[in-house]
LOMI-240708 format. One record per residue (C-alpha): residue in one letter; z, x, y. Coordinates in Angstrom, 1 decimal, padded with zeros to 4 digits. Example, Ala and Ser with C-alpha at 12.3 -4.5 7.8 and 13.67 -1.06 7.14 Angstrom:
2
   res        z        x        y
     A    007.8    012.3   -004.5
     S    007.1    013.7   -001.1
// end
This chain:
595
   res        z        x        y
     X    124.5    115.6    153.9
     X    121.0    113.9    153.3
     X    120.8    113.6    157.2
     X    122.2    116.9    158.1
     X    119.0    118.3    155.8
     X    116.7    116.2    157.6
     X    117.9    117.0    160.7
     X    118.1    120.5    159.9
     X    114.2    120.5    158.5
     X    113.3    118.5    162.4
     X    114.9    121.7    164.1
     X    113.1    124.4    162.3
     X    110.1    122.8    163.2
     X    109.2    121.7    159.5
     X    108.8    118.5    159.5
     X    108.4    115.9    162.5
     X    110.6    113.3    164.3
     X    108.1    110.4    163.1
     X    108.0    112.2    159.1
     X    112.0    112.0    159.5
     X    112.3    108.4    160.9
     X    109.9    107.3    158.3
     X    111.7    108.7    155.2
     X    114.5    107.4    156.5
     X    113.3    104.2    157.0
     X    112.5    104.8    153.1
     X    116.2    106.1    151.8
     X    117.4    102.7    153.3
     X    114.8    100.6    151.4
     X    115.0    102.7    148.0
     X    117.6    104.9    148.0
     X    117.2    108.2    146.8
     X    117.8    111.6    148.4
     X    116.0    112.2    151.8
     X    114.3    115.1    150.5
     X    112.5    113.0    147.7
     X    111.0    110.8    150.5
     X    110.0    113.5    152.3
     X    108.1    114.9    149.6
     X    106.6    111.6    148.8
     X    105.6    111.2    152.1
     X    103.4    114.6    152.2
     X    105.9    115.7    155.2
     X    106.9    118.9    153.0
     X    106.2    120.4    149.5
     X    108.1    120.9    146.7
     X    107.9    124.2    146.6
     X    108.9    124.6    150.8
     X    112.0    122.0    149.9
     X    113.4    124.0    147.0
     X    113.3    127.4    149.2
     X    114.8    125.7    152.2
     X    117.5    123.7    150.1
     X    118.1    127.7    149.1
     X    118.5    128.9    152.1
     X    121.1    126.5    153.4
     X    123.4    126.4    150.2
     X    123.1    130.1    149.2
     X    121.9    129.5    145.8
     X    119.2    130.1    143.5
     X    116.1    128.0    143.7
     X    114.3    126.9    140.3
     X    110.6    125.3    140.7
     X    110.2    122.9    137.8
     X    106.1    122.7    138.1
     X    105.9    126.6    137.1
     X    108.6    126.4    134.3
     X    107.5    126.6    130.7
     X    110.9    125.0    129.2
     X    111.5    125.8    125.3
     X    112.5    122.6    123.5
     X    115.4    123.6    121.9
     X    116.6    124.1    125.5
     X    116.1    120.7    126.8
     X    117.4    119.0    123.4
     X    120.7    121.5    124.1
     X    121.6    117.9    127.1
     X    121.3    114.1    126.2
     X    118.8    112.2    128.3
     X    122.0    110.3    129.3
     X    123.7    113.0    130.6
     X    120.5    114.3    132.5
     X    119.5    111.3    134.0
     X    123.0    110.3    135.2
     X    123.3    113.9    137.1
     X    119.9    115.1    137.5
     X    120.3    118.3    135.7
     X    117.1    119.7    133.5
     X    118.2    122.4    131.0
     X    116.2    125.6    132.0
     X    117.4    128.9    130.0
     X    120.3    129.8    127.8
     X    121.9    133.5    128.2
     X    124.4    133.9    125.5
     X    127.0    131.6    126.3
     X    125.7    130.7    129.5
     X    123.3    128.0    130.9
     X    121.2    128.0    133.5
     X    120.3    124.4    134.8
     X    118.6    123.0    137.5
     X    120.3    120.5    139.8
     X    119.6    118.5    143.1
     X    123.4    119.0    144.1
     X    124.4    122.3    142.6
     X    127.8    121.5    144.4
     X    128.8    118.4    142.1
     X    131.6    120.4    140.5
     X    132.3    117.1    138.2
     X    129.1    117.5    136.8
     X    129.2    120.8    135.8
     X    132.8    120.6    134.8
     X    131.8    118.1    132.4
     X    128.8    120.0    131.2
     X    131.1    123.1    130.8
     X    133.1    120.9    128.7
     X    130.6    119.1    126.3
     X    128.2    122.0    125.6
     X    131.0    124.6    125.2
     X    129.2    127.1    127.9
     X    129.2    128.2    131.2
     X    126.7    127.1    133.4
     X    125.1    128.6    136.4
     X    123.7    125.9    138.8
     X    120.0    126.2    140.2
     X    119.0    123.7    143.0
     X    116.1    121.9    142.4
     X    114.4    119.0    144.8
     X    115.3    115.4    143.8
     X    111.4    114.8    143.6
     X    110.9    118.0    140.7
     X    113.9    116.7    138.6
     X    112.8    113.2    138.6
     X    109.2    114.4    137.5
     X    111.2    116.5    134.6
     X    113.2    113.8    133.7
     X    110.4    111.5    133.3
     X    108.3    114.3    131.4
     X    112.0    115.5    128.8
     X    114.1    113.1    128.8
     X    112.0    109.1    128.8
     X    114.3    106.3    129.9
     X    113.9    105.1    125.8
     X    116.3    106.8    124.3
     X    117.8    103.4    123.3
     X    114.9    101.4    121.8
     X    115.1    098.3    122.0
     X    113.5    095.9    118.9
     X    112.0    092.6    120.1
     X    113.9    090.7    117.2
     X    117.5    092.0    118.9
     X    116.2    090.8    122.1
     X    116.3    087.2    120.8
     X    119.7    087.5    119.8
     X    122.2    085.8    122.2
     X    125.0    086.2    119.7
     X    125.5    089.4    118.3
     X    128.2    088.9    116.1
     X    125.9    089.0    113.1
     X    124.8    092.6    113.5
     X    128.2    093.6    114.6
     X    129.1    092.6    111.0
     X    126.1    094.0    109.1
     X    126.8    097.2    110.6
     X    130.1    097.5    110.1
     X    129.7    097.2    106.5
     X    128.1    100.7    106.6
     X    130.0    102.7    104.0
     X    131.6    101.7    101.0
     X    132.5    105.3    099.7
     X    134.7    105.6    103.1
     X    132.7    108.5    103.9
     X    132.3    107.7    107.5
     X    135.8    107.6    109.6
     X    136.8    104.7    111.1
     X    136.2    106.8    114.8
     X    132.6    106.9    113.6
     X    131.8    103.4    112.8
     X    128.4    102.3    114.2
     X    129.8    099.1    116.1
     X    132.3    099.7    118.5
     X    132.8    097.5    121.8
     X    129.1    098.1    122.4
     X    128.0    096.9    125.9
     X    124.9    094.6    126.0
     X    123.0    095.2    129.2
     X    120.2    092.3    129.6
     X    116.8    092.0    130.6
     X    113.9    090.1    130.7
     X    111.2    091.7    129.0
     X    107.3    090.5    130.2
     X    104.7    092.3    128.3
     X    101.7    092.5    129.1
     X    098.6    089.8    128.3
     X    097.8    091.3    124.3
     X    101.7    090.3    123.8
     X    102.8    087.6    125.9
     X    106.2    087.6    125.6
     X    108.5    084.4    127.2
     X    110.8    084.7    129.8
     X    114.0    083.7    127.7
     X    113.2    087.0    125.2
     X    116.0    088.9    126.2
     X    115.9    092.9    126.2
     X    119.6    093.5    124.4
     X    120.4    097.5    124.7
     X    122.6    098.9    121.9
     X    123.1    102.4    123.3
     X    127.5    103.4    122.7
     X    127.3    104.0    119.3
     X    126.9    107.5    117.6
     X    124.5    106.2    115.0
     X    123.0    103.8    116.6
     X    122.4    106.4    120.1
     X    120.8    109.2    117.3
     X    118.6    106.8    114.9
     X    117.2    105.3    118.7
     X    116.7    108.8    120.5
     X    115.0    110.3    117.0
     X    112.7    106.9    117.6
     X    112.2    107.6    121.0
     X    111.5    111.3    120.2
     X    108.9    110.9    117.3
     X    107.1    108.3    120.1
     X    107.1    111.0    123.1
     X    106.1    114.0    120.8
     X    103.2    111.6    119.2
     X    104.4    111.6    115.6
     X    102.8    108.8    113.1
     X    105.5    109.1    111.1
     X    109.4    109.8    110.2
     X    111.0    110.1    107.3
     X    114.8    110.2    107.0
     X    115.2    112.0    103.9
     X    118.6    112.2    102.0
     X    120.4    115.4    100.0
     X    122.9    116.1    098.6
     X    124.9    117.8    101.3
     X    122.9    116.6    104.3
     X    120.0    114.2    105.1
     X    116.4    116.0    106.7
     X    114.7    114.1    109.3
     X    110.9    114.9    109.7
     X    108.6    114.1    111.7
     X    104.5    114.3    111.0
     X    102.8    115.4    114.4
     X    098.6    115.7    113.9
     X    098.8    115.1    110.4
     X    101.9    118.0    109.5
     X    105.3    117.6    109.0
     X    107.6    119.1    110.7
     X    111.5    119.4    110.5
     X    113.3    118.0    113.7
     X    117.0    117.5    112.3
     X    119.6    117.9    109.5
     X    122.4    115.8    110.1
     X    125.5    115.7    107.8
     X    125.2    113.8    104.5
     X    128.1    111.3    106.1
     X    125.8    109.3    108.1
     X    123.4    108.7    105.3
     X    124.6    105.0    104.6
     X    125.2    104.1    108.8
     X    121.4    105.6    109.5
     X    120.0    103.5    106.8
     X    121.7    100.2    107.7
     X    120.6    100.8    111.2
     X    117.0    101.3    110.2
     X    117.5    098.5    107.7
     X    118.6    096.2    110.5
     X    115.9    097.2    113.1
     X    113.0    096.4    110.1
     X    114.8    093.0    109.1
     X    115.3    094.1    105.6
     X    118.5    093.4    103.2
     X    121.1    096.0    103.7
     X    123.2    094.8    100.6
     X    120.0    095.8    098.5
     X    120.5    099.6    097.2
     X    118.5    099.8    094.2
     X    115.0    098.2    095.3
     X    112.3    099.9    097.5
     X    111.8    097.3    100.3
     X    109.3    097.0    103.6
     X    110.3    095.8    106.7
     X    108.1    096.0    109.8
     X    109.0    095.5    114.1
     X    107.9    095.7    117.6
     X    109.9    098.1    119.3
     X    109.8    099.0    123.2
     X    110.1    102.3    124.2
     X    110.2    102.9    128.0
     X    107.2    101.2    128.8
     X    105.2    101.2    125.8
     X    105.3    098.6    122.9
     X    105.3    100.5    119.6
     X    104.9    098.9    115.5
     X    107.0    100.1    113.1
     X    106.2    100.2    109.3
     X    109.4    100.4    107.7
     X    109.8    101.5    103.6
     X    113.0    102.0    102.0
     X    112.8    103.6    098.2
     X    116.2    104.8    096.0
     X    116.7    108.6    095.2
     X    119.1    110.4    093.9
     X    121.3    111.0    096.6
     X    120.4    107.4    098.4
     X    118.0    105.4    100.1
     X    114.6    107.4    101.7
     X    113.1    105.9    104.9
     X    109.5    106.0    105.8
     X    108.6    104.9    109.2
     X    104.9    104.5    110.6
     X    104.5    104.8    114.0
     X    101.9    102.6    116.1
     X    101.6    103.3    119.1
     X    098.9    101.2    120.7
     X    099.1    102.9    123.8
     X    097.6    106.3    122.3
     X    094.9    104.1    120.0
     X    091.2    104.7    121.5
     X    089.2    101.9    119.9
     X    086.0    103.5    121.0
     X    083.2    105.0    118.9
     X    081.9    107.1    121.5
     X    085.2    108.9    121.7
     X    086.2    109.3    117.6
     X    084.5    112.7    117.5
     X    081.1    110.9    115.5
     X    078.1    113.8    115.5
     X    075.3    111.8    117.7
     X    072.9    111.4    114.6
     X    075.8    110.2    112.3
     X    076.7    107.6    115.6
     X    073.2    106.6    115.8
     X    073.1    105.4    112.0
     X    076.9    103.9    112.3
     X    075.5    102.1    115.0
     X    072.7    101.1    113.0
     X    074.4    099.7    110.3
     X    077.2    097.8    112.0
     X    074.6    096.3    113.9
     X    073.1    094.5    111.4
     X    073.0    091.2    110.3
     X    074.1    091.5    107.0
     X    075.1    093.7    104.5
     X    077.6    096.2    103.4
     X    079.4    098.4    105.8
     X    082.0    101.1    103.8
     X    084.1    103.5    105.5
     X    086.0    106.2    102.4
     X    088.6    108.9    103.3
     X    092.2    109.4    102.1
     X    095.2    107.5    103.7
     X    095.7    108.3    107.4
     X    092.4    109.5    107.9
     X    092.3    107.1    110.4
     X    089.8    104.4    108.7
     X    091.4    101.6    110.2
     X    090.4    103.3    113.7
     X    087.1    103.2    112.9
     X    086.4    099.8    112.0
     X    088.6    098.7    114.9
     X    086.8    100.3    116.9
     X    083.2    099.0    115.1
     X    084.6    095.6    115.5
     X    085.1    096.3    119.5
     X    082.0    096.9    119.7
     X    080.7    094.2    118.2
     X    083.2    091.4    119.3
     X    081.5    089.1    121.6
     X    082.0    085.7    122.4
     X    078.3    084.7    120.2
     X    080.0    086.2    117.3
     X    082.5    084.8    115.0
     X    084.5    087.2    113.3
     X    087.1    087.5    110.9
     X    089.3    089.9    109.4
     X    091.8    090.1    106.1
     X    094.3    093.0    106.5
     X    097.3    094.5    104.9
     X    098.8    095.0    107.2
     X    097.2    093.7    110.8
     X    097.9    096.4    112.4
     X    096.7    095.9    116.4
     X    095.8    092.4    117.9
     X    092.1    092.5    118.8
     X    091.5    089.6    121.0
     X    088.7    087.2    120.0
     X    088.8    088.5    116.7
     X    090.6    086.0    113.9
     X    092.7    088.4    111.9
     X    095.0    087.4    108.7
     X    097.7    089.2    107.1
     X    097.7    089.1    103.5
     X    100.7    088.1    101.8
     X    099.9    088.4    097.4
     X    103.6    086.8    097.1
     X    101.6    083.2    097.9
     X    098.4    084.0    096.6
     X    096.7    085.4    099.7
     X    095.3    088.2    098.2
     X    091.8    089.8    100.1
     X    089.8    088.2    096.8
     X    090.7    084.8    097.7
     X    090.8    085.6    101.6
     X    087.1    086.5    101.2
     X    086.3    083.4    099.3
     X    088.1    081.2    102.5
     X    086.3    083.6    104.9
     X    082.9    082.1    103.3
     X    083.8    078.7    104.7
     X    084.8    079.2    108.0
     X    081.0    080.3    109.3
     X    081.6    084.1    109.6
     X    079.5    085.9    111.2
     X    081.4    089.4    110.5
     X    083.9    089.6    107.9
     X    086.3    092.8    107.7
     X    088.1    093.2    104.6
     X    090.8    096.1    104.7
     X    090.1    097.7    101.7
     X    088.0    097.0    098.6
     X    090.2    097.8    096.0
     X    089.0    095.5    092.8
     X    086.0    094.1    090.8
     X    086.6    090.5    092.0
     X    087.2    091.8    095.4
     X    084.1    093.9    095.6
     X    081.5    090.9    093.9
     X    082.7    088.6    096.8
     X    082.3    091.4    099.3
     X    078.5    091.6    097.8
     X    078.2    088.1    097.6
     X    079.1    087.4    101.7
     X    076.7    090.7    102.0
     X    073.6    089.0    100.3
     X    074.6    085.8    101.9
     X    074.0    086.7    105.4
     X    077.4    087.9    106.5
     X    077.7    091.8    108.0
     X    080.9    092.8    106.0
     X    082.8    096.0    106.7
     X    085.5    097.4    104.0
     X    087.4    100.3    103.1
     X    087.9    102.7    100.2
     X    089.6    105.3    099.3
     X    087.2    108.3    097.7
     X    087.0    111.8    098.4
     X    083.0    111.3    100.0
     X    080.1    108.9    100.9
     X    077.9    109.8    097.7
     X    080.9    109.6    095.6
     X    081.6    105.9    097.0
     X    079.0    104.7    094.9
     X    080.1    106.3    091.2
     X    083.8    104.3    092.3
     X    082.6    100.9    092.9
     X    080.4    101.2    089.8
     X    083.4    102.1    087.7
     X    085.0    099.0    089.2
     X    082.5    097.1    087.2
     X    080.5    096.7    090.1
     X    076.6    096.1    089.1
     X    074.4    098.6    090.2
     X    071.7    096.7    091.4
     X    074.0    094.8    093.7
     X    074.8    097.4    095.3
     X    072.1    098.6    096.1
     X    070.8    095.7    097.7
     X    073.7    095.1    099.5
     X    075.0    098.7    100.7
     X    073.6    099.2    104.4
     X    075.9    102.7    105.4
     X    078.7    104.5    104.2
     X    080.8    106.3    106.1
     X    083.0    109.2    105.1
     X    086.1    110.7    107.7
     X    088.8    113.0    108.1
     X    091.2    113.4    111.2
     X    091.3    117.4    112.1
     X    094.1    118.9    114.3
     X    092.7    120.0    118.3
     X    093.2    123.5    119.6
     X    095.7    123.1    122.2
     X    094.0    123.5    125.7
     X    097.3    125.0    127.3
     X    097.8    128.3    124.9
     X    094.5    128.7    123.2
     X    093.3    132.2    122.8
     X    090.2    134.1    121.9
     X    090.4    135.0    118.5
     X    088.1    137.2    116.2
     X    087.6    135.8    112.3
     X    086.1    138.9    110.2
     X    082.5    138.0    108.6
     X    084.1    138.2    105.0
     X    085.6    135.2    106.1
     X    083.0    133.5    107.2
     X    081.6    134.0    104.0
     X    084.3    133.2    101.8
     X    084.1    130.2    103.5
     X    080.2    129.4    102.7
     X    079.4    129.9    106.0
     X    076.9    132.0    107.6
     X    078.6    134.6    109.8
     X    075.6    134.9    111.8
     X    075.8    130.8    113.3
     X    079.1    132.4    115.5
     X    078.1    136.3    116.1
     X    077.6    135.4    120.0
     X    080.5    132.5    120.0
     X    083.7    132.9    120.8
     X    086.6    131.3    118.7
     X    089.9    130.5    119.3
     X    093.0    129.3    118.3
     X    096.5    128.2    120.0
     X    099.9    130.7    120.3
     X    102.0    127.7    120.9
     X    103.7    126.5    123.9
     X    106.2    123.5    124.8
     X    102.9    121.2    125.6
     X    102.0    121.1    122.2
     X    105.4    121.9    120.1
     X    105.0    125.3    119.1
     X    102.3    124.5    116.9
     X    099.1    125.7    118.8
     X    097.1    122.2    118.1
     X    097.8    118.8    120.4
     X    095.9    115.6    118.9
     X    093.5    114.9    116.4
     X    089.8    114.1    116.1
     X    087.7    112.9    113.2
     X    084.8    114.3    111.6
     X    082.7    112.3    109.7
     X    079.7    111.7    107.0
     X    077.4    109.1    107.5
     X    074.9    107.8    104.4
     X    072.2    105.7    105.3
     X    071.1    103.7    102.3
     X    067.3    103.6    102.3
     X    065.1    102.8    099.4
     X    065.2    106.2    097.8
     X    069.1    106.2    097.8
     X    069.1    102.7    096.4
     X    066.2    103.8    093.6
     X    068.8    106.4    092.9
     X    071.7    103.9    092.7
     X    069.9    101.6    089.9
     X    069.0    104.6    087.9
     X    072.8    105.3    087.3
     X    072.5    108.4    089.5
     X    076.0    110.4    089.6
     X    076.8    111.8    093.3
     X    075.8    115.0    093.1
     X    072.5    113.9    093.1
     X    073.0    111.2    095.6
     X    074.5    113.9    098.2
     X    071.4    116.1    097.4
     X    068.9    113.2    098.1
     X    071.0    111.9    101.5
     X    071.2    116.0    102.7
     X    067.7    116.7    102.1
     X    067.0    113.3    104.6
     X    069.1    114.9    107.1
     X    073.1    113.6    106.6
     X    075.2    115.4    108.2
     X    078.3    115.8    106.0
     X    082.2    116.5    106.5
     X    081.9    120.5    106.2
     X    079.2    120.5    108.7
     X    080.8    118.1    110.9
     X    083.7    120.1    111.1
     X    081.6    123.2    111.7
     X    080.2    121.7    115.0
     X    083.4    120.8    115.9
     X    084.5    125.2    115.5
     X    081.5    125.6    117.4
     X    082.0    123.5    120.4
     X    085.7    125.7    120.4
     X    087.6    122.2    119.8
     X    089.5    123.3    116.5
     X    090.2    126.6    114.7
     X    088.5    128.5    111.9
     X    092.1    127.3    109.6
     X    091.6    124.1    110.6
     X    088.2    123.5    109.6
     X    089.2    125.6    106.2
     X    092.4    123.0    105.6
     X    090.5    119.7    105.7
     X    086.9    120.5    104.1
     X    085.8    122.1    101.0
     X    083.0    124.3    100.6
     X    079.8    122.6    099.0
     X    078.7    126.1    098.3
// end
């Protein structure tokens, strides 16, 4: 058949003797169909292909590139059963589906489609090269994860037995235990240099059972859509599976109450925690790879009422930028970041609210000032990337190491830099200062609203005033707002009353245009793909510290740091509406009005 096609493209003058000899040549070296070599090869176009395959079989022709595919669509087919007979999911009428296929006449295939989704299904053809593109784009080869600690397993035997103990109450049927005769399939596993892994680290794939196959595709989900989180919620009469995308949860799945106990021992199992332990919140943490990206989990179990809650945290070091240039830093604010972190000593703070991505930016500080002249060193909870050449430590308060006595360690080990994760403390905060006046650059966390208000918290700490103020270089305030998706933004007009409702002068936008996404499949029907930060930067100079010793509160400290031109988070965010990056909601939903 593959021939007859090639041959058939040589007579009608399409493609050349030499193209079909050499895509040949290719089918016998790679497999494949001949058609997808000829495409590779530049001999024909996708497009040309899909008519001509038309032509010759009769049928329908579906172009894949000029498709906008709803989700709910795609998710109607496992990536199993696309992959195995390269089929993409392209419209639903009623009871019947239309699909796109590269052999339309595989009457298995759409028998057992027929069968499993309950519908009839009308076969599109589709070149090999389009469906393989789709496939890549729908349905990633990770739908069974794979953790780094069941890699090392060569005997199995222990998990069959923690998974079969899954449900006490009976409520799963003996048909639906997790662990059946699961098949293994092997591999060795090399990541790349930030993770060296060894050869004998052995890639074990647990992909037959029902549990097992949802908990690892919901994974595998949350990673392609970009969520930072999932939480696997239970109810009373089913358990709700969300996922937070740019910040906002969103429902993916409900499924029956039944697998509540199975879905928590699995997640138990891939974050190494107890799953005889019922009535205790717990934390478990693991590398995971999906398809070709190594992701960390941050795994935290707590008891409700109707069962256990799971929280996971998704990092995915793939889609971490760790530079400042590219955190969405106002070029003043930049300038005096830069400033600060490039000091010799001193006190470095950067404030928001969890998840505001604070972690990011001293990451990203640290980048930039990691060099092989500098000695840095970090205490975090947890480490969350590897940076290489930087001397990180986990703390762990079960044997003491809390950041308190991590800093006072630190102070022997001839720092140069010294990152504490967050100052949350009084002892914490005077060893901070004490590094600071010491001749150490130390950057730090916490967790207030503002920069000016940073101040009024570590003084009701207990902190001193006065060392503070001599040891406070910048403070830097941040929040993460959602992006306008580029594929379905529109023009948009926002009245003037709202403008003004808003504090803002209706005049800054009369000759700009605003807009706001309609939402598409690119960015999940939410009209926003991706996040940037906005930020606040306070420059402590010696009318901000004079402020600081007269037990100034932070309304006056703001006042003082505006009036010398700071640039804070409403303003920040305002630029960012200007510059047609986010919407007029958006900028609403993260700041408030100073007015």
């Amino acid at each position: 058949m593959n021939i007859k096609i090639g041959q058939l493209l040589l007579n009608s003058g399409i493609i050349t003797s030499k193209q079909l000899d050499n895509a040949l040549s290719k089918q016998s070296e790679e497999g494949n169909r001949i058609g997808y070599h000829l495409v590779n090869i530049k001999a024909i176009s996708e497009e040309d292909l899909n008519k001509f395959l038309a032509r010759q079989q009769s049928i329908e022709s579906s172009n894949l590139n000029k498709l906008e595919i709803d989700e709910d669509i795609i998710n109607l087919i496992t990536g199993d059963i696309a992959r195995r007979y390269e089929v993409i999911p392209i419209s639903r009428e009623g009871r019947k589906l239309i699909v796109a296929m590269t052999d339309p006449n595989n009457l298995f295939a759409i028998d057992d489609l027929r069968f499993s989704l309950g519908m009839d299904i009308e076969p599109h053809i589709c070149a090999s090269s389009m469906i393989k593109t789709a496939l890549k784009k729908f349905y990633p080869s990770s739908e069974a994860i794979v953790t780094l600690e069941e890699s090392q397993k060569k005997n199995v035997s222990n998990i069959n037995e923690a998974l079969a103990d899954i449900d006490n109450d009976g409520i799963v049927e003996e048909n639906e235990m997790l662990m059946g005769d699961e098949v293994f399939e092997s591999m060795i596993i090399q990541d790349d240099d930030e993770d060296e892994i060894e050869d004998e680290d052995l890639d074990f794939s647990i992909s037959d059972s029902p549990v097992v196959r949802l908990v690892n595709s919901l994974i595998a989900d949350a990673v392609r859509r970009g969520a930072s989180d999932i939480h696997f919620e239970p109810f009373e009469k089913y358990i709700r599976v969300r996922f937070r995308i740019d910040g906002i949860l969103h429902e993916v799945m409900r499924p029956s109450r039944k697998y509540r106990t199975s879905m928590v021992s699995r997640l138990k199992i891939i974050g190494g925690m107890d799953i005889a332990e019922h009535h205790l919140p717990q934390d478990g943490r693991q590398k995971i790879l999906v398809g070709d990206k190594f992701v960390d989990l941050r795994l935290a179990t707590l008891p409700t009422l109707f069962g256990e809650k799971v929280e996971i945290r998704l990092l995915d070091r793939s889609a971490v930028i760790l530079d400042l240039d590219k955190l969405g830093f106002e070029e003043d604010s930049l300038k005096e970041f830069r400033k600060g972190i490039h000091r010799p000593f001193g006190i470095v703070l950067v404030t928001g609210p969890t998840g505001c991505g604070k972690t990011t930016t001293l990451y990203s500080a640290l980048t930039e000032r990691n060099d092989i002249g500098v000695n840095i060193m970090t205490a975090e909870n947890p480490v969350e990337f590897n940076l290489k050449g930087v001397n990180q430590v986990q703390m762990n308060s079960e044997v003491g190491l809390t950041f308190a006595n991590a800093l006072r360690a630190y102070l022997r080990q001839d720092p140069d830099i010294i990152m504490v994760g967050e100052i949350r403390d009084k002892e914490t905060s005077e060893i901070a200062i004490r590094a600071a006046l010491t001749g150490h650059l130390v950057l730090s966390t916490t967790h207030t609203n503002d920069a000016p208000s940073t101040i009024n918290r570590l003084i009701d700490m207990g902190t001193e005033p006065f060392m503070l103020s001599t040891s406070l270089v910048c403070i830097a305030s941040q929040r993460l707002i959602r992006k306008t998706c580029t594929k379905c933004k529109t023009k948009i007009h926002v009245p003037d009353a709202a403008f003004i409702d808003a504090g803002i002068d209706p005049e800054r936008f009369r000759n700009i245009e605003l807009f706001e996404g309609t939402g598409c499949s690119f960015c999940n029907n939410t009209g926003y793909k991706g996040r940037m930060g906005i930020f606040e930067v306070m420059r402590i100079d010696d009318d901000i510290r004079q402020l600081i010793e007269g037990d100034a509160n932070s309304i006056q400290i703001e006042k003082a740091a505006l009036e010398k031109g700071m640039i804070n988070l409403r303003e920040s965010a305002v630029r960012k509406l200007e510059a047609g990056l986010t919407t007029f909601e958006e900028v609403l939903r993260e700041t408030i009005s100073n007015e």
